[in-house]
C-alpha positions as CSV (number, residue, x, y, z in Angstrom):
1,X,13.1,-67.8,15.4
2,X,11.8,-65.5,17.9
3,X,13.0,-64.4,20.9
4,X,11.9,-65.2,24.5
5,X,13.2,-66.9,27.7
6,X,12.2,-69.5,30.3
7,X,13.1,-70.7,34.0
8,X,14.5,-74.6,34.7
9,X,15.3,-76.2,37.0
10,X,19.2,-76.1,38.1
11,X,21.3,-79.1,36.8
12,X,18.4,-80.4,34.6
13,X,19.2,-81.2,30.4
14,X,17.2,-78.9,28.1
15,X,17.8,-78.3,24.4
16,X,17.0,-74.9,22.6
17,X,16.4,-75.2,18.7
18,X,16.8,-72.7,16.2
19,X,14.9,-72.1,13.0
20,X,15.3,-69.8,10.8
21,X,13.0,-67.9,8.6
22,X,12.9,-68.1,4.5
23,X,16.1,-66.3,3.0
24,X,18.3,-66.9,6.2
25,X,20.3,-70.3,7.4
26,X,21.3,-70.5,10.9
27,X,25.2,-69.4,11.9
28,X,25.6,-70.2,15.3
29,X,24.3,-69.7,19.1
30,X,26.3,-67.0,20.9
31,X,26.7,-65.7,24.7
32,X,27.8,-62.4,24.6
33,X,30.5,-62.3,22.5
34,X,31.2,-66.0,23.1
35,X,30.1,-68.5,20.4
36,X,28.4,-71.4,22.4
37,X,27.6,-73.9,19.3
38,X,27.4,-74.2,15.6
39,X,24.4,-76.7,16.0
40,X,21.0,-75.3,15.1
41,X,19.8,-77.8,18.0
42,X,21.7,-76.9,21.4
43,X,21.3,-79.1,24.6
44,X,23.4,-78.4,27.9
45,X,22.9,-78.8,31.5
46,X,21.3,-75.7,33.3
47,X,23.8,-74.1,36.2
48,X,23.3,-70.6,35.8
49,X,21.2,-68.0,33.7
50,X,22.0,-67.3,30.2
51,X,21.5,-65.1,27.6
52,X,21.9,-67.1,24.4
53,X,21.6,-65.0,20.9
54,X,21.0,-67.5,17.6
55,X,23.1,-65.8,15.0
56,X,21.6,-65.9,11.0
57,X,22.8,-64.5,8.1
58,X,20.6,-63.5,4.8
59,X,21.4,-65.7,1.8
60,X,20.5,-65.9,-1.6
61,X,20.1,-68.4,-4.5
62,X,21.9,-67.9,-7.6
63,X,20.1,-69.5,-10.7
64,X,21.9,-70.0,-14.1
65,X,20.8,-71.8,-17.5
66,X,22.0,-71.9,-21.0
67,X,20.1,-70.5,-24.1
68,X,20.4,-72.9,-26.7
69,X,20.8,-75.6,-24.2
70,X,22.7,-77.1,-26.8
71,X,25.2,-74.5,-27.2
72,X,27.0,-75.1,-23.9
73,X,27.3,-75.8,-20.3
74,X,27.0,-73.5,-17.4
75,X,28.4,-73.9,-13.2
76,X,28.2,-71.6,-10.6
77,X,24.7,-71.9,-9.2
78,X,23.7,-72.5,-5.7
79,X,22.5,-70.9,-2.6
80,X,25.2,-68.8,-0.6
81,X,25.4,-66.1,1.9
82,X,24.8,-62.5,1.2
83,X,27.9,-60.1,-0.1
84,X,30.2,-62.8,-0.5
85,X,31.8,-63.4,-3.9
86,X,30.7,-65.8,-6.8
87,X,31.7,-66.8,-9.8
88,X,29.3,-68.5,-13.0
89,X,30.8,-69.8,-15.5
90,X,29.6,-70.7,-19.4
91,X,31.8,-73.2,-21.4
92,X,30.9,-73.1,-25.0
93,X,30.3,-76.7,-26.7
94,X,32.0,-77.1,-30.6
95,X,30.1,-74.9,-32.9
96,X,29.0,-72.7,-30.4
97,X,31.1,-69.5,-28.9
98,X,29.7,-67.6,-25.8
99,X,28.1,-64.1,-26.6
100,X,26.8,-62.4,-23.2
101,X,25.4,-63.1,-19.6
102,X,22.0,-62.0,-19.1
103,X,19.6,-61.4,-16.5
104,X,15.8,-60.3,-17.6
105,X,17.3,-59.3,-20.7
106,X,19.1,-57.4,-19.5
107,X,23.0,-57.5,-19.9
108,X,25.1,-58.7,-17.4
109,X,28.3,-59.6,-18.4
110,X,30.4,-60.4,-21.6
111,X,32.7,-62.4,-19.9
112,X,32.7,-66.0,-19.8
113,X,33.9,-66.2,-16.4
114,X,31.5,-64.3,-14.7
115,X,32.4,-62.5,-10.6
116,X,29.6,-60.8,-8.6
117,X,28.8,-59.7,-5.0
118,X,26.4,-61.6,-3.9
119,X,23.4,-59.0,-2.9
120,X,19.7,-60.5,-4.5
121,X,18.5,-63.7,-6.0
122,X,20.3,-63.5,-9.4
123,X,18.7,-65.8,-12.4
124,X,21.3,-65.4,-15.0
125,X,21.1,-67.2,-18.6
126,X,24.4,-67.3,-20.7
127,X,23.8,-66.4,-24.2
128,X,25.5,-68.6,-27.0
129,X,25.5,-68.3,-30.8
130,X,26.2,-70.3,-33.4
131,X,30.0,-69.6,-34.0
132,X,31.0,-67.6,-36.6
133,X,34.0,-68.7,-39.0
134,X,37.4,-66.9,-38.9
135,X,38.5,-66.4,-42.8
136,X,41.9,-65.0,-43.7
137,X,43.2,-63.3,-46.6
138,X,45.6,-65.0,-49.2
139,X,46.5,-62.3,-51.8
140,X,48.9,-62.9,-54.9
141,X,51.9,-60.1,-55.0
142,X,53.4,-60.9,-58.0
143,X,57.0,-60.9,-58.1
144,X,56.6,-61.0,-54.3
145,X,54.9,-64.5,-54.2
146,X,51.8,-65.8,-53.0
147,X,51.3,-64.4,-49.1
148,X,48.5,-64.9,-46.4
149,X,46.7,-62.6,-43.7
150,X,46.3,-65.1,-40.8
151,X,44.0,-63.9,-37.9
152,X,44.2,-60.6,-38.7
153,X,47.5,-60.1,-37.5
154,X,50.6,-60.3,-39.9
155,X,51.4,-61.3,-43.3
156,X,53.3,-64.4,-44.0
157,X,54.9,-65.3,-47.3
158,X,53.3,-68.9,-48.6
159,X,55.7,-69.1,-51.9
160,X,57.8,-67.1,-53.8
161,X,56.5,-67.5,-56.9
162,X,53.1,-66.1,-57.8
163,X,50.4,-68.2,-58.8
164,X,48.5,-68.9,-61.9
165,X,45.3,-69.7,-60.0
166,X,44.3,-69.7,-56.2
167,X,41.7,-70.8,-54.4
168,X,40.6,-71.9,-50.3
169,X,38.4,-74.8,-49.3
170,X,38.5,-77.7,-47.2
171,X,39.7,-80.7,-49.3
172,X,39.8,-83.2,-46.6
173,X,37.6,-82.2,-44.0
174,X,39.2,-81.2,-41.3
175,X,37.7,-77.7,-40.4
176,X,40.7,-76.4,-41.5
177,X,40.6,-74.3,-45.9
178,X,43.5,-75.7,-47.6
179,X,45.3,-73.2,-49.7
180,X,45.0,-74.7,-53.6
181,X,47.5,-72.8,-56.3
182,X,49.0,-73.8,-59.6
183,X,52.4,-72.8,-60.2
184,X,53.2,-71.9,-64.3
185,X,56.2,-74.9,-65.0
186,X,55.5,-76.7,-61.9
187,X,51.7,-78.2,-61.7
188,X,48.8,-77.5,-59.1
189,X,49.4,-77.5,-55.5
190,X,47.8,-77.7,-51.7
191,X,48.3,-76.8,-48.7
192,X,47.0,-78.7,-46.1
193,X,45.7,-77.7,-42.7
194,X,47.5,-74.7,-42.1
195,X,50.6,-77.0,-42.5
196,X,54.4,-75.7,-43.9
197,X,55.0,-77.8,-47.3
198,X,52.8,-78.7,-50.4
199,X,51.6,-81.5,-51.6
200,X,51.7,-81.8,-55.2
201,X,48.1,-82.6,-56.7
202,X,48.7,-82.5,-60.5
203,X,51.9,-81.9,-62.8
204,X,49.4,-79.3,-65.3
205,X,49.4,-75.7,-63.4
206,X,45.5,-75.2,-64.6
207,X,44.7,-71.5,-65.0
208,X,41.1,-72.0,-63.9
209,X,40.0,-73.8,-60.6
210,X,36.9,-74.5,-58.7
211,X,36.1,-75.6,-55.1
212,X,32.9,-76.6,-54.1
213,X,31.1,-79.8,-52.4
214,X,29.9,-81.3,-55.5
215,X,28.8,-84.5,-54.0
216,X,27.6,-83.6,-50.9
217,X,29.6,-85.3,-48.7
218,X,30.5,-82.3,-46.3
219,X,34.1,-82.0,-48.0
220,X,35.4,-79.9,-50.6
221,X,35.8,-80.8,-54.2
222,X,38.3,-79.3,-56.4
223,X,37.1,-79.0,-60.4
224,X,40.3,-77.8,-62.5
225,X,40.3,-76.6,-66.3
226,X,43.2,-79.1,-67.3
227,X,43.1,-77.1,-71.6
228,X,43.2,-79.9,-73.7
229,X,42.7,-82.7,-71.4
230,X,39.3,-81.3,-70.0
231,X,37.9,-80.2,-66.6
């Protein structure tokens, strides 16, 4: 809006309008240091001269997308004032983890939760990936018993004794490798989805074992060399 002034007529109605240009929203109409109105369109009855100022601020529009769309969801986009605070945010979808927030290629964050002074137009796209599986480490120690390496963190002792034949897959499933051993005088075991007890799967402690999904079915199979019985 630009500025300028007229003369009226004392006691008659008149209505000043505000518009403001491309990048700005109008704030309010001040008198001094006075604010007068928060409407764009301000109509009062002329008494005396004034000296009305419309107040705008800058704003800018925050654009965000996901690439794959399929790998997850993203909030935060809008249009807000200049130098204030914002936040986007990228929630992965199953499958997917979050890798970075991008603008132009260019890194921008590799947080998730993403906070930013509001100075430009921002067009940010958050980055997924296919997410990548976790493994952990089960390791036979002899007289010390059969023992995992969970998350990379500690060991943590599975049984005592040690086993004839290990192996990890998943039997049932779940997303989650069962832990298969045979114990010598006991028979061939799993463990189930990260779970505390075994679940006995055959009396013969089979020296040989094989996972794999043999049928195609999107679960594990379990092929054991049972010696004179057969595989």
């Amino acid at each position: 809006m630009g500025g300028g002034g007229s003369n009226f007529v004392d006691g008659t109605s008149h209505t000043f309008t505000a518009t403001p240009n491309a990048g700005y929203r109008f704030v309010r109409w001040t008198e001094g240091a006075t604010q007068v109105s928060t409407t764009a369109s301000y109509t009062f009855a002329v008494t005396q001269s004034r000296t009305l100022v419309a107040n705008f601020v800058r704003v800018f529009t925050i654009t965000v997308s996901a690439s794959p769309t399929t790998g997850g969801t993203v909030t935060g986009g809008g249009t807000f004032d200049q130098g204030t605070s914002k936040t986007v945010l990228a929630t992965v979808k199953p499958g997917f983890e979050f890798a970075r927030w991008t603008q132009g290629g260019v890194l921008a964050s590799n947080s998730a939760s993403y906070t930013f002074a509001l100075t430009a137009n921002r067009a940010l796209v958050a980055q997924f990936g296919v997410a990548r599986r976790k493994n952990d480490l089960l390791a036979d120690f002899g007289t010390s018993g059969l023992r995992r390496f969970l998350n990379n963190t500690a060991w943590a002792t599975l049984h005592t004794s040690s086993p004839i034949a290990i192996a990890a897959d998943d039997l049932d499933g779940s997303g989650k490798d069962e832990v298969i051993a045979s114990f010598a005088g006991s028979g061939l075991y799993a463990r189930y989805n990260n779970g505390t007890t075994w679940t006995k799967l055959h009396s013969t402690a089979p020296a040989r074992l094989a996972v794999g999904d043999f049928d195609g079915n999107g679960k594990a199979d379990l092929a054991v060399d049972l010696g004179a019985s057969g595989i």
